[in-house]
C-alpha positions, 0 to 999 in steps of 0.5 A: 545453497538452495536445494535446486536441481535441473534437469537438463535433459528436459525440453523445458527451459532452464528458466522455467525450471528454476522458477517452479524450484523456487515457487516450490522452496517458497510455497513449501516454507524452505524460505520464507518471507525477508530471506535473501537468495543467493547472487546471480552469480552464486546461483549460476555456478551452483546450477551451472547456467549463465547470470542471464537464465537466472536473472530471466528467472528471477525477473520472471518471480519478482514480477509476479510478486514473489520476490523483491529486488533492492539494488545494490543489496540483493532479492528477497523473497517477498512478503504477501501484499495485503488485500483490501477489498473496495466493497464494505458494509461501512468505512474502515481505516487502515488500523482497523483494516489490518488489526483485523488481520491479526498484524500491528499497526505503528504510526510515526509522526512526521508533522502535525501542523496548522495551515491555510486551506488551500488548492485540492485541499481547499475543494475537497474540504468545501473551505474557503481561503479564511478557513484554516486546516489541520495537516497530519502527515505520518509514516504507518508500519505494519508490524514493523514494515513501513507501509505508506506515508499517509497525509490526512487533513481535517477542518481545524473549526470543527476538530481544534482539539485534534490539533494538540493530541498526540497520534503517534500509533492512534487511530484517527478515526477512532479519536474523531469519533469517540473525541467529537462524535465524528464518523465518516459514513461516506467517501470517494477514493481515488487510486493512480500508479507512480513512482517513488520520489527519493523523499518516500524512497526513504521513508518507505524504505525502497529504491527510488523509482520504485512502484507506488499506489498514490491514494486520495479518500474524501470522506464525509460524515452522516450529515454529508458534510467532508470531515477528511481529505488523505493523501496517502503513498502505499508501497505497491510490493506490500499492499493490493486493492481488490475490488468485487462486482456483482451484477444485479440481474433484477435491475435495469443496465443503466449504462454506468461506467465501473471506473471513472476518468480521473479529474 
């Protein structure tokens, strides 16, 4: 039974009251991160009040990011969603993003194949329809999260021997740079909410129709020359961008837009 009290003769809705309770219960450490409330029914006999209060409540802290709700099973007090921050001194992939973060990366293999380049990945990579590509599509954890399904692909001519390595819980662009000497200095990310499908439901193990970051990165290396195009699927409950601008008062406003229409 959670340690909440109403006080009813207050002007303050009922609502209102149980949502700053359980802020409280969770910002205090009372329940921390995986715990699992008690039923809408549960909590409204404890607290007398209808299943409809409690459940604005509840809507009212999953929304904020506090809590997360799986059907059929119940709400959980949410885990704290990671921040990546846009502007860098350098590129960075997710392993060395979260490692210095003190968490642990995982990776599972789910296919690593050749195939013609063809489509988006054809024109990104500046390939023809000759050339072939190496297609490396895994499921990274954090710490032991599941946290997106990452599909990266990379000109087989210029990295044949990434296609026989074994990746599971490696970086990748730690092996193209110690492996071939291959560092990406450049890229171009692309960022576009959706929903999950019941294929990544699964994977990432959320509701089908749950939100998702589909997040698209071309990176090229010191010669300009792209060395990478990554389709990756983030669980939006586990994960934020944050993106920092600065205004230089010392340069002309040339006009620019801070965002791009997408292509």
């Amino acid at each position: 039974m959670l340690n909440i009290h109403l006080d009813k003769s207050s002007p303050v809705p009922y609502y209102f009251q149980i949502e700053e309770a359980l802020r409280g219960l969770i910002s205090s450490g009372v329940l921390t991160p995986g715990d699992m409330l008690p039923s809408e029914l549960t909590l409204g006999t404890q607290l007398d009040v209808s299943r409809i209060t409690i459940r604005q409540a509840l809507k009212d802290l999953t929304n904020e990011g506090l809590l997360v709700r799986k059907r059929a099973i119940g709400t959980f007090v949410a885990y704290p969603r990671r921040v990546v921050p846009i502007v860098r001194d350098r590129l960075r992939g997710l392993t060395e993003e979260l490692s210095t973060e003190g968490y642990t990366v995982r990776s599972q293999v789910l296919e690593h194949v050749l195939i013609p380049a063809s489509g988006e990945v054809m024109k990104e990579l500046q390939l023809s329809y000759k050339d072939q590509v190496i297609k490396i599509r895994r499921l990274r954890f954090m710490n032991t999260i599941p946290l997106v399904i990452e599909t990266s692909h990379h000109p087989y001519t210029r990295f044949p021997e990434l296609l026989r390595m074994d990746l599971t819980d490696r970086s990748t662009y730690e092996i193209l740079d110690k492996e071939f000497h291959a560092c990406p200095v450049e890229a171009r990310d692309r960022f576009v909410a959706d929903i999950a499908s019941k294929e990544e439901a699964v994977l990432l193990d959320i509701d089908p129709g749950d939100p998702v970051m589909r997040y698209r990165r071309t990176a090229r290396d010191r010669e300009g020359n792209p060395m990478e195009f990554t389709l990756s699927i983030y669980r939006a409950d586990q994960y934020q961008f944050v993106i920092h601008y600065r205004s230089d008062s010392s340069q002309p406003d040339k006009g620019g837009d801070a965002f791009s229409p997408l292509p």
